[in-house]
N, C-alpha and C positions, 0 to 999 in steps of 0.2 A: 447066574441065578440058580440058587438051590431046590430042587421039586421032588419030592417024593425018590431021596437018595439018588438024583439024578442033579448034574451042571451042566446048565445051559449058558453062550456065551451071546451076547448082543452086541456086534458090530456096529459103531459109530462112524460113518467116515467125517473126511474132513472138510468135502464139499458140503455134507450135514452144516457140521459144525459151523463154516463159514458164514450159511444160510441164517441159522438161528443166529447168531452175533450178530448179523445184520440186520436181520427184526426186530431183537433189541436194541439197538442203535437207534432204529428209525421211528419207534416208537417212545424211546426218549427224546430222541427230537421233538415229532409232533406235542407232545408235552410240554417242553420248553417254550415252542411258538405259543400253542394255546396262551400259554402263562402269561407269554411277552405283548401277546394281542390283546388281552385282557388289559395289562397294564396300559400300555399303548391307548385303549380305549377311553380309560380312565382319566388319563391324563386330557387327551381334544376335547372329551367331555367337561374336564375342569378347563382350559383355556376358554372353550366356548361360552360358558358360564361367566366367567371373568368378564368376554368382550360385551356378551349382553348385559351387564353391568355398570362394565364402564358405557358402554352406547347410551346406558338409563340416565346413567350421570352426569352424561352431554346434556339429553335432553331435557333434563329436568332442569340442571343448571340456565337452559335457552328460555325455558319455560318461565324459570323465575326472572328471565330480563324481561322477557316480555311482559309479563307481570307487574313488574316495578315499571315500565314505561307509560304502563296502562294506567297504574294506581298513583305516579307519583312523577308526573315529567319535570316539575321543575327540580325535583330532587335528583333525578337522571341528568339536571344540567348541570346542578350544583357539584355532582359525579363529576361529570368532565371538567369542570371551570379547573376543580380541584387535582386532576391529573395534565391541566394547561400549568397549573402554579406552577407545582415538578418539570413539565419539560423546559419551561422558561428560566427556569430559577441554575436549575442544572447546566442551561446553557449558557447565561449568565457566569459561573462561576469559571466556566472554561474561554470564553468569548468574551466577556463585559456586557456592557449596555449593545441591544441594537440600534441601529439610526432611524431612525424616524421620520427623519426632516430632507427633504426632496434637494437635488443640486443641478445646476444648470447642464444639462446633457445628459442626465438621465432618465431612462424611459421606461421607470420602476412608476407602479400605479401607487395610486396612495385611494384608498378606497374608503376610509374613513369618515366623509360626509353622507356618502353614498349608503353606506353600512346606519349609519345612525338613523338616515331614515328609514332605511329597511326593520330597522327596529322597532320604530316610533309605529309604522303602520303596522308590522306583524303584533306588535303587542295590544292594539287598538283591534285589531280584526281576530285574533285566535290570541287571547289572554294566556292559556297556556303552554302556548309555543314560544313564548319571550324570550325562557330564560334558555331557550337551543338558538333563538336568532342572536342573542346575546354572543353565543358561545359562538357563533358561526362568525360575529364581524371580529372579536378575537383573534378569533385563528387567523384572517385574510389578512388580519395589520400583521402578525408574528411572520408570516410565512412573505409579505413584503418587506418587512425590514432585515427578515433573514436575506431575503435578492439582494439587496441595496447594501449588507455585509459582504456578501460573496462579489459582486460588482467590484464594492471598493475595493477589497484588498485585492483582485483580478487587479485592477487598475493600477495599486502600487507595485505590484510585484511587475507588470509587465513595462512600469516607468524605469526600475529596474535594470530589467533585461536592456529597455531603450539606453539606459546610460552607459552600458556596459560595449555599446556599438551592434547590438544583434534586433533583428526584427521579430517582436515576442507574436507576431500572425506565422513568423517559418518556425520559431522552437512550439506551438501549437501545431502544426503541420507534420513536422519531425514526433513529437508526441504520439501521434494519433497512428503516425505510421510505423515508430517502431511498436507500438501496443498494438498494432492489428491482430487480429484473431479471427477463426472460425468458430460455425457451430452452428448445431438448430437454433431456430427463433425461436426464442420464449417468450413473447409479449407481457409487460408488465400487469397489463389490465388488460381484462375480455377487451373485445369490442367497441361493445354497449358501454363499460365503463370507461373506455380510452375516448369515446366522445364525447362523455359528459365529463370527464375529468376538467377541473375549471383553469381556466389557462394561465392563471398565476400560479399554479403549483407546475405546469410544464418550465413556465420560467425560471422557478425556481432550481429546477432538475438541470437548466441549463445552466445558469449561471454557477450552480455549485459544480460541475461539469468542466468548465472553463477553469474555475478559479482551482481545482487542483490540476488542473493539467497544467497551468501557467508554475505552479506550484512546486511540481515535478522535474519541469523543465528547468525550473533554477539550483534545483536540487543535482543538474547535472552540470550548473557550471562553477568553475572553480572556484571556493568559498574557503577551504581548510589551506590556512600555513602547513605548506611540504616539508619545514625542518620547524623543529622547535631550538632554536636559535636566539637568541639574544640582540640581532640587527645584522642589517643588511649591509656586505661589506660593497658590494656596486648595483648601480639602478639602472635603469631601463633607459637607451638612447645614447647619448653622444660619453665617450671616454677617451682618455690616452690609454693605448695598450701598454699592460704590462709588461710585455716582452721587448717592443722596439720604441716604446713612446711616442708613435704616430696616432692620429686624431683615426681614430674606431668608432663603429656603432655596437652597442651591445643590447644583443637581442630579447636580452631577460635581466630576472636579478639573481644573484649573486648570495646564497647563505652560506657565511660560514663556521662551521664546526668541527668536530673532531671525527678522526675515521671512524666508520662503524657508525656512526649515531645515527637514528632510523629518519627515513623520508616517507612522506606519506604522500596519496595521491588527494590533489586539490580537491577533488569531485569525482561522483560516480562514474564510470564506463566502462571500458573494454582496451584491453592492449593490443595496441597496434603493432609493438614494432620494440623489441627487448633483443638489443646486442649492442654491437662497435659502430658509430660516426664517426667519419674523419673530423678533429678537434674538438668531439663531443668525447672521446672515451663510453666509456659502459654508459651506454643511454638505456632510456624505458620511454616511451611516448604511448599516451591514454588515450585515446579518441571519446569524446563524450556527445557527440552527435552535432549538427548544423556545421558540420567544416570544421570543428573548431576541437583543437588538440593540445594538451600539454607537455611540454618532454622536462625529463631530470635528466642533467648530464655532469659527467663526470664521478661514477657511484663505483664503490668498491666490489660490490655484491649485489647480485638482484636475489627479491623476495617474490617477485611474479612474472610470468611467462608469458608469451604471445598468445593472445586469446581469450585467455583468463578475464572474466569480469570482477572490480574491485569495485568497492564502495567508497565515501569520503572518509578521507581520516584512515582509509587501510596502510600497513604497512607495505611497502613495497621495492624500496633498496635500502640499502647504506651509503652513507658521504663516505667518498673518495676523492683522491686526484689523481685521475685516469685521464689520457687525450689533454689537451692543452690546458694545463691548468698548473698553478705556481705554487699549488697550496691545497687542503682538502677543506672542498664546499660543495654544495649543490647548485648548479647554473638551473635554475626554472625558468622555462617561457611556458607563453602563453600564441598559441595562433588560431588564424581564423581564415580559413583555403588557403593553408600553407603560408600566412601573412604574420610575421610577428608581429602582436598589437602588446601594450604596457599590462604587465600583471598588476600591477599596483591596485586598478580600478576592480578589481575581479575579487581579490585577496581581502580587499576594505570594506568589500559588503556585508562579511560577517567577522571578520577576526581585522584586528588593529593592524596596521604596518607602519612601522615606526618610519616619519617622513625624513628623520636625518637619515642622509647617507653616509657611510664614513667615509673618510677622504684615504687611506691605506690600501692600497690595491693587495695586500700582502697574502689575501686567497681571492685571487679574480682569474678568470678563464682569459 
C-alpha cells in the first residue's frame, strides 16, 4: 500500500488464507441446505395435501354408499343382483352350467326351500329388505352348486387316480406334504368374522381345496407320450426275447425312432438317478412322488441331471441304442415301489396309445 510517498506491505499467511476458504465453503453449504430444506419442505407439504385428499375421497366415496343404502336399498340390491350376473356368467363361460341337482352320497346342502321362505317372511316383515334377501338365497344356491362342481370333478379325477392302481387319500397326503411350508398365521377373517362366516362357504373353501390338490397330484403322474413316435414297436408283459428267443417279461414299452430324436418326461418331478444300468444303457428315472417312478432307457444323450426338477412334456434325453438293445428306441416304464406296473393305463389318460402292437422286435431291448 502507497501512503504519503511511503509502501507499505501486508502479509497474508496461509493459515489466513485457509481459514477464510473455509468460511466460504461453509457458508456455501449452509446455503445449499437452507435451499434443499425449503424444497424438501415443499414437497411433504404437497404429498400431505395429496393424502388428505385422497383420505376425502375415501370418505366421501363411503359416504355416498352409505347414502345410496339409506335412499335406495333395493337399488343397492339391483347393484349386487347385477355384479352376481358377471360372476356367474363369467364362470359359466369357463366351467359351463353348475349342478344344481343333489346325487346320492353327497352331503352338499341344497338350501333352496329354505331360502325361498326366508324371503317370503323377510319381504312380508321389512318390504325393503327383499330385494338383499333375494340376493342373499342367490349367492347360498351359486356357492352350493359351485361345492357340488368342485366335489364332482374331485371325485372323477380321484376315480382316475383309482384306475391307475394308486390310492387318491396317499397322492392327497404326498400333496400336502410335499407343499408343507412355514410362516406367521395370517387368519383369513378376524375372529368375530371367522365365527359367523356361514358354513357353506367353509365347505366351499374345502372342497375347492381338495379338488386342486387331487388335480396336482394327477398333474404328476404320467400323462405325456415320452417319444413322439408313430407306435409302439413292443408292449408291456410277456415276449420272446430278441436276442435268444426265450419267453421274457418286458417291463415297459418300447418306442421306436431314430437317434437323437427328443424324449420327454411323462410328468412333473425330480431326477432321481441319470447314468449307466446294467441292460438299461444311458438311463434317466423321474421320481414323481407316492413311490411311483419312470425310467427312459437306452438314450443317446441326457438333456437333465440328477436333481434337476423337470415338468410334463420337458425335454430330457435323446433315443439311442445303448445297453441291450438291437436297435435305437426308448424302453419307458412305469413303477410303483420299485414294481413295474403297464404304462399303457397312465399314458391313455390324456394322450392316445395306439393298441396295435407291432409284431417286429426289430428296435426292442
Amino acid at each position: 500500500m502507497r501512503s504519503n510517498g511511503h509502501v507499505r506491505f501486508i502479509r497474508v499467511s496461509s493459515r489466513l488464507q485457509k481459514r477464510v476458504a473455509a468460511g466460504v465453503v461453509l457458508l456455501a453449504l449452509a446455503w445449499a441446505g437452507s435451499l434443499m430444506a425449503m424444497a424438501a419442505w415443499r414437497v411433504f407439504g404437497d404429498v400431505d395435501r395429496n393424502a388428505l385428499l385422497q383420505r376425502e375421497a375415501r370418505v366421501e366415496k363411503a359416504e355416498n354408499r352409505v347414502s345410496a343404502y339409506r335412499r335406495d336399498m333395493e337399488g343397492v340390491a339391483q347393484d349386487l343382483n347385477r355384479r352376481q350376473d358377471f360372476i356367474e356368467k363369467t364362470l359359466k363361460a369357463h366351467l359351463g352350467d353348475l349342478p344344481n341337482d343333489r346325487r346320492a352320497g353327497e352331503t352338499v346342502s341344497d338350501s333352496q326351500t329354505e331360502a325361498a321362505r326366508a324371503v317370503n317372511k323377510i319381504s312380508a316383515q321389512i318390504p325393503e329388505a327383499a330385494g338383499l334377501a333375494r340376493m342373499e338365497a342367490r349367492q347360498l344356491a351359486f356357492v352350493e352348486g359351485l361345492t357340488r362342481y368342485a366335489d364332482r370333478r374331485a371325485a372323477a379325477t380321484a376315480a382316475q387316480i383309482r384306475r391307475l392302481g394308486l390310492n387318491p387319500d396317499t397322492v392327497l397326503a404326498t400333496r400336502q406334504r410335499d407343499t408343507a411350508m412355514g410362516g406367521p398365521f395370517i387368519p383369513l377373517f378376524s375372529t368375530r368374522e371367522e365365527s359367523a362366516l356361514d358354513p357353506r362357504f367353509r365347505r366351499l373353501g374345502a372342497s375347492l381345496a381338495r379338488m386342486s390338490a387331487l388335480d396336482e397330484g394327477l398333474r404328476h403322474l404320467p400323462q405325456v407320450l415320452p417319444a413322439s413316435l408313430e407306435f409302439i414297436s413292443s408292449g408291456f408283459g410277456y415276449r420272446s426275447d430278441p436276442f435268444n428267443g426265450r419267453a421274457a417279461f418286458h417291463a415297459g414299452l418300447d418306442f421306436r425312432g431314430p437317434i437323437g430324436a427328443p424324449i420327454y418326461a411323462a410328468a412333473a418331478g425330480t431326477v432321481a438317478f441319470a447314468g449307466v444300468r446294467q441292460g438299461y444303457g444311458n438311463c434317466i428315472e423321474v421320481a414323481h412322488g407316492n413311490g411311483l417312478i419312470t425310467r427312459y432307457a437306452h438314450m443317446s444323450r441326457f438333456r437333465a441331471r440328477m436333481g434337476q426338477r423337470v415338468a410334463g412334456g420337458e425335454v430330457i434325453g435323446a433315443i439311442g441304442s445303448t445297453g441291450r438293445s438291437t436297435g435305437p428306441h426308448l424302453h419307458f416304464e412305469v413303477r410303483i415301489n420299485d414294481r413295474p406296473v403297464n404304462p399303457r393305463p397312465f399314458l391313455e389318460t390324456k394322450a392316445h396309445v395306439p393298441e396295435k402292437v407291432a409284431t417286429d422286435h426289430a428296435a426292442a431291448d
